[in-house]
C-alpha positions as a Markdown table, in Angstrom:
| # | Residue | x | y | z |
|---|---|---|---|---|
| 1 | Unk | 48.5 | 9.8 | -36.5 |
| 2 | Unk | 49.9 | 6.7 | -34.8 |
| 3 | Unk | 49.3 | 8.5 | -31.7 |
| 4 | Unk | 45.7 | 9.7 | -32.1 |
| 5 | Unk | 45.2 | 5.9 | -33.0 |
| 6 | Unk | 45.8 | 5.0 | -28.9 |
| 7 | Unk | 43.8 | 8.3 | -27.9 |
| 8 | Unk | 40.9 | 7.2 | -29.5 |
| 9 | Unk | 40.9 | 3.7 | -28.6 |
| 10 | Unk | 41.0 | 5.0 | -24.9 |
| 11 | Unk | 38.6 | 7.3 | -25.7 |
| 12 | Unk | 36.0 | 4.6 | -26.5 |
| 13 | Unk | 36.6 | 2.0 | -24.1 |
| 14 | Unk | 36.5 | 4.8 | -21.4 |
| 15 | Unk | 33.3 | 5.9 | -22.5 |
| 16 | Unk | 32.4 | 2.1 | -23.2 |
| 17 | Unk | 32.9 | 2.0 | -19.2 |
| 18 | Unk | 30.6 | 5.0 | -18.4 |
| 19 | Unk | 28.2 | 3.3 | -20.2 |
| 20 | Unk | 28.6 | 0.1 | -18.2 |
| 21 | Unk | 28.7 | 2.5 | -15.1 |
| 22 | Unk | 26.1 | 4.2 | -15.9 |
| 23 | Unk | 23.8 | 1.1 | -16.5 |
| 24 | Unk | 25.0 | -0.4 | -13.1 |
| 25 | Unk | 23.7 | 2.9 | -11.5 |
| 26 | Unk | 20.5 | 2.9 | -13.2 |
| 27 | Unk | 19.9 | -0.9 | -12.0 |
| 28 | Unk | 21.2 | 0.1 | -8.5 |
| 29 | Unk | 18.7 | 3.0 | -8.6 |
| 30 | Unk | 15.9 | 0.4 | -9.4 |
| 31 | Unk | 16.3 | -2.0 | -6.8 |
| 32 | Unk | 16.2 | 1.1 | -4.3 |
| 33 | Unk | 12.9 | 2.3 | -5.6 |
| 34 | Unk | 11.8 | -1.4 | -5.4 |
| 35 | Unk | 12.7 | -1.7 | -1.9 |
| 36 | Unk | 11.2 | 1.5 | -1.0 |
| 37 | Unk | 8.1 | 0.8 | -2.8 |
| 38 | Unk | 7.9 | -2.5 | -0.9 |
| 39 | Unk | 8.8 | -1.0 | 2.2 |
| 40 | Unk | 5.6 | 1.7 | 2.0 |
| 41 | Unk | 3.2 | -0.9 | 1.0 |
| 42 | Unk | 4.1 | -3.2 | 3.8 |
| 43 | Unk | 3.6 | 0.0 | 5.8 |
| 44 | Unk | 0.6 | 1.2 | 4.4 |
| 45 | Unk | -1.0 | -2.8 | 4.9 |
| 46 | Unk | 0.2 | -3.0 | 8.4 |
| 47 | Unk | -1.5 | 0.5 | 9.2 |
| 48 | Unk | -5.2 | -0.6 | 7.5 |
| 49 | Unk | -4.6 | -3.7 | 9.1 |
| 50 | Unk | -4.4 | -2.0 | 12.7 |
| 51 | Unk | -7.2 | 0.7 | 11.8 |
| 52 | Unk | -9.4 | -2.2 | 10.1 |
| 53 | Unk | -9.0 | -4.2 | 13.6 |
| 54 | Unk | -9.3 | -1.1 | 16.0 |
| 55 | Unk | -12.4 | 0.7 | 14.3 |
| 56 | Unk | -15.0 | -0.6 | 16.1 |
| 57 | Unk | -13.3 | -0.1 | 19.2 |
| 58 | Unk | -12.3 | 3.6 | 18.8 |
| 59 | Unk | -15.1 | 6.3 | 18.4 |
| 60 | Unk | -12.5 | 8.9 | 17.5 |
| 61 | Unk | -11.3 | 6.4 | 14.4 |
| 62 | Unk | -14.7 | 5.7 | 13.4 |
| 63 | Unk | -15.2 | 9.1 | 13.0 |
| 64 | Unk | -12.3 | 9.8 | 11.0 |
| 65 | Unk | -13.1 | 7.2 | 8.6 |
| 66 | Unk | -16.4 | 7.9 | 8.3 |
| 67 | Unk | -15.4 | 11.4 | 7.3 |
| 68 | Unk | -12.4 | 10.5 | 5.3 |
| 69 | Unk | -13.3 | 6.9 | 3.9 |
| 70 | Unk | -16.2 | 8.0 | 1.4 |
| 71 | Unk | -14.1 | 10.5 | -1.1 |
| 72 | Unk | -11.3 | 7.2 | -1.6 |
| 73 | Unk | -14.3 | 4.4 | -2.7 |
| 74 | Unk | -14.0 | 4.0 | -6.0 |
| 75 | Unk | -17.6 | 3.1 | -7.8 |
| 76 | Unk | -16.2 | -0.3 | -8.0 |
| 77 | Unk | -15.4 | 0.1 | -4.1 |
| 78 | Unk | -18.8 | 1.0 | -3.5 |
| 79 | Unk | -20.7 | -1.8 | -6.0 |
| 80 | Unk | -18.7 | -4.2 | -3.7 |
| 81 | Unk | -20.1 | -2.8 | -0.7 |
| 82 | Unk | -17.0 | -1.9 | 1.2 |
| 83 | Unk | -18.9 | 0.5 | 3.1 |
| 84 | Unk | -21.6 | -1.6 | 4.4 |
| 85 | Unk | -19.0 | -4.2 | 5.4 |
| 86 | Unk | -16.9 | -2.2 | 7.5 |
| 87 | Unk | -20.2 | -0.2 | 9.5 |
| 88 | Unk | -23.3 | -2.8 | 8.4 |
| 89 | Unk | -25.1 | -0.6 | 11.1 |
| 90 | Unk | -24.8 | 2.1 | 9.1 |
| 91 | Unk | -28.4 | 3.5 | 7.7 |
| 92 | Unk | -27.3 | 6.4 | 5.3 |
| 93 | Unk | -25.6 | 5.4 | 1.8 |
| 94 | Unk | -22.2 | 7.3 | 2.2 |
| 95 | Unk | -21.3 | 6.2 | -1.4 |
């Protein structure tokens, strides 16, 4: 019995460890997401940003947006006029 005493004792502070371990992984895991998550929306900002300031100079993009762009307003998109703000030309209500 004396020696199942050690055993056990072992037994929990290894699994005590894992635990630890597996929290560290978990946080490590986190942080990675976070990063990538930042890393797509800086992406994603610096891409509208260059479509945003190359629309009206690119027939080919215009077109593409004005295809594309209407299905992603949202109603709230549309009550704040997104539309007419990026093609004020624009006679017919694409919302």
């Amino acid at each position: 019995m004396s020696q199942s005493r050690p055993a056990d004792a072992r037994i929990k502070e290894l699994a005590e460890k894992k635990a630890q371990l597996d929290a560290q992984i978990a946080a490590l895991d986190a942080r990675r997401r976070l990063s990538e998550k930042k890393d797509e929306d800086r992406l994603k900002w610096l891409l509208g940003t260059l479509v945003f300031d190359r629309l009206s100079a690119e027939p080919a993009l215009q077109s593409i947006v004005r295809r594309d762009l209407p299905d992603r307003l949202t109603q709230r998109d549309r009550d704040r006029g997104l539309w007419q703000i990026l093609f004020p030309d624009s006679d017919e209500d694409r919302s």
